[in-house]
DOLO-262075 format. One record per residue (C-alpha): x, z, y. Coordinates in steps of 0.5 Angstrom, whole numbers, padded with zeros to 4 digits, always signed. Layout:
XZY ...
//
This chain:
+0222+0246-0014 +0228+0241-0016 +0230+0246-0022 +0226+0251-0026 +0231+0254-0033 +0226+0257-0037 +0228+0263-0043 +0235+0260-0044 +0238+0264-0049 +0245+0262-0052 +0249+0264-0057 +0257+0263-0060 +0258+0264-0067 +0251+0268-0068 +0253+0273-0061 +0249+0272-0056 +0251+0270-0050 +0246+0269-0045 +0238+0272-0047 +0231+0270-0044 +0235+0267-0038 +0229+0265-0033 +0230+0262-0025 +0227+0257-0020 +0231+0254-0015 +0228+0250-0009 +0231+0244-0006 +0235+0246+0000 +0237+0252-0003 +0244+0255-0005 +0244+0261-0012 +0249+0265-0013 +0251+0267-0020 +0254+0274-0020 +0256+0279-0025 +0262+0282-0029 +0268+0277-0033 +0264+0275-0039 +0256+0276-0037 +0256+0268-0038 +0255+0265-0032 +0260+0259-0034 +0255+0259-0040 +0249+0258-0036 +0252+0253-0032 +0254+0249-0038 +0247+0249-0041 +0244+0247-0035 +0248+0240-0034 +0247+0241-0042 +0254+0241-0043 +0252+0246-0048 +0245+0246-0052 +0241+0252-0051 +0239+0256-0058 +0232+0256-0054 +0230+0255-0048 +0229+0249-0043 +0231+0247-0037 +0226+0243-0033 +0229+0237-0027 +0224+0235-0022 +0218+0238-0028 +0221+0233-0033 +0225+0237-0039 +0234+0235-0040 +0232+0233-0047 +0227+0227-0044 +0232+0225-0039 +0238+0220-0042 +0246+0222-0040 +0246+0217-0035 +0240+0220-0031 +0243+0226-0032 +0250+0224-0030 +0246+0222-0023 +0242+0229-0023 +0247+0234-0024 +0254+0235-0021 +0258+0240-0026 +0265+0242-0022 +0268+0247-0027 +0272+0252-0026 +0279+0249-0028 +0281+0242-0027 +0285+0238-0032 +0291+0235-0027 +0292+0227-0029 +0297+0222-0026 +0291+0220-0022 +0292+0219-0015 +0286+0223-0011 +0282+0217-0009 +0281+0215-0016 +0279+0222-0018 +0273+0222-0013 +0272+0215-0014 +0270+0217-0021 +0264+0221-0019 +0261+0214-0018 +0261+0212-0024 +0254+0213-0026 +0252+0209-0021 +0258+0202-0023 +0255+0197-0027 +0261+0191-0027 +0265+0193-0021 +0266+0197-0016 +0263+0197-0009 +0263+0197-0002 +0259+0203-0002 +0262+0206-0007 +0268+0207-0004 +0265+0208+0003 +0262+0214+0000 +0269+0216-0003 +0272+0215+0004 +0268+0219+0008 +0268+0224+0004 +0274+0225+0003 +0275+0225+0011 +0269+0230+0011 +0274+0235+0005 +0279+0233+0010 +0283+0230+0003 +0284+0223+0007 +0293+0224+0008 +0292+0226+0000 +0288+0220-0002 +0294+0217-0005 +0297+0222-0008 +0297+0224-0015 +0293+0230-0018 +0299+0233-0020 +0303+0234-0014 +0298+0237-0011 +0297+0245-0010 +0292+0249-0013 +0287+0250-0007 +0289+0242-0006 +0286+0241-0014 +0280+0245-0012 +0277+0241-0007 +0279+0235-0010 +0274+0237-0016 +0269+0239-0010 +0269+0232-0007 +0269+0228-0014 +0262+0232-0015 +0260+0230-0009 +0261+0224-0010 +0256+0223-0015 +0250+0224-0010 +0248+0230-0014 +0241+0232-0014 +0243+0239-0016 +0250+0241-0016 +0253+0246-0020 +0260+0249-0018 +0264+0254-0022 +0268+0259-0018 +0269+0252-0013 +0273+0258-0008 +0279+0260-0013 +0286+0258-0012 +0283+0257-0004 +0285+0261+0002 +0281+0264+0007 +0280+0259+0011 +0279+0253+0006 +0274+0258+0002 +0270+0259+0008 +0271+0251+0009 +0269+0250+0003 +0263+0254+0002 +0260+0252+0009 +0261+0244+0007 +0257+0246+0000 +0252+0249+0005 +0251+0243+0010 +0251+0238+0004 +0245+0243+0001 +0241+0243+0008 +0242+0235+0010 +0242+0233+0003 +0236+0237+0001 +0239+0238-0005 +0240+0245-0009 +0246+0248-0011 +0248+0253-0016 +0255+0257-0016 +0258+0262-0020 +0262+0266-0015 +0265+0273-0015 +0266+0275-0007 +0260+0278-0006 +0261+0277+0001 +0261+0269+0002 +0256+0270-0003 +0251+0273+0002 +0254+0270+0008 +0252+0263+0005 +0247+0264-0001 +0239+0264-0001 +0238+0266-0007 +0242+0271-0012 +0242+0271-0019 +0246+0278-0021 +0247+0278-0030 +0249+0284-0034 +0250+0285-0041 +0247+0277-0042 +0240+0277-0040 +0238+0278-0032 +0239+0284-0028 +0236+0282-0022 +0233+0276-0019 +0231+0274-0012 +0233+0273-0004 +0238+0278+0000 +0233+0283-0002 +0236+0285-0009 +0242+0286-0006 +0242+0293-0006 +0248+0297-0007 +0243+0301-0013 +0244+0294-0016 +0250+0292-0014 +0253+0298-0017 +0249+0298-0022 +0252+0291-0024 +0260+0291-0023 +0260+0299-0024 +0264+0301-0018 +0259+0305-0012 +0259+0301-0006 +0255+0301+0000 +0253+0294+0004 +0254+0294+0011 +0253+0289+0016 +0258+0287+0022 +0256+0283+0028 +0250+0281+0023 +0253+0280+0017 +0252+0283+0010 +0258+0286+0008 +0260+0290+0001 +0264+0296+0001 +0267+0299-0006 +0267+0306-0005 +0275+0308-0006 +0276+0311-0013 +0268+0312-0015 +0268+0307-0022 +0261+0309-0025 
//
């Protein structure tokens, strides 16, 4: 187990956000956040990379609690690609190289910019790596934010809706690049996602939030429709074609 969050609650301004929030996520694995706008997905993704500090609660890195581990140690732990990017007049070599640096003491290095390259070679960004964020498309910025995180040689990389803005195929290419670097990486992933069927076709484990606090919590087995429908407030069912798990709302049944 490389993660473990432990009876995180979170509050804004006395409203509670997040409630008793408790999950393990193994090395190797991908956990999807689920849930409604506004179930605090985003919340719990910044409190794990201790963007925001829970009202209770910890989370454990390799056993050790983030309030021990210096912001340096951390940056070199946890990945945090948010859900909008700020576009700068950075070209998108220098933005991905900047997931470097908690690893650049005085200069820049042969192996850092190594990484930067085949990771941009591997996102296929390489013909955009002299352009500059602000000339890029809302799918192109997206992965750019995928490759900076990467970048960082994360040991636990969390992703905010890292398929907004993509088209189908980049969405699938995206997911499965995640998923491959989760695998060969022995890292753990953590994705806040809303298409319930790239979550199941890619994901270990699921995290499904109502009303701030965990609705259900497990493997493709809590994917029920009961729950699914119990969660969004939409009847479905889940069918699979050619093996795969596929959620289908049930026309006009809003519960």
């Amino acid at each position: 187990m490389i993660l473990k969050v432990d009876g995180i609650e979170f509050s804004y301004n006395s409203h509670p956000v997040l409630s008793n929030i408790s999950f393990e996520v193994n090395r190797g694995e991908i956990l999807s956040i689920l849930g409604n706008n506004g179930a605090g997905k985003t919340t719990l993704l910044k409190c794990i990379s201790r963007i925001l500090k829970p009202v209770r609660g910890v989370v454990f890195v390799d056993g050790k609690s983030l309030s021990d581990i210096s912001a340096t140690e951390i940056a070199r732990k946890i990945s945090y690609v948010p859900q909008r990017q700020d576009v700068s007049r950075f070209t998108v070599f220098d933005t991905v190289l900047l997931g470097r640096k908690p690893y650049i003491r005085w200069d820049v290095s042969k192996k850092d910019l190594l990484i930067v390259e085949e990771i941009l070679d591997r996102l296929g960004l390489k013909t955009l790596a002299l352009k500059y964020l602000d000339q890029l498309s809302g799918g192109e910025l997206q992965k750019v934010s995928i490759a900076r995180a990467l970048a960082q040689d994360p040991e636990i990389l969390l992703l905010d809706e890292p398929t907004n803005n993509l088209d189908l195929k980049n969405q699938i290419e995206a997911i499965r690049i995640i998923r491959d670097i989760t695998r060969s990486g022995n890292i753990a992933s953590i994705v806040v996602i809303h298409d319930l069927n790239l979550a199941m076709r890619f994901s270990d484990k699921f995290l499904l939030l109502k009303e701030n606090t965990i609705f259900a919590y497990g493997d493709m087995g809590v994917m029920t429709p009961e729950n699914i429908s119990s969660v969004y407030g939409v009847k479905v069912t889940v069918e699979k074609i050619n093996g795969i798990p596929v959620v289908i709302p049930l026309e006009d049944v809003l519960l």
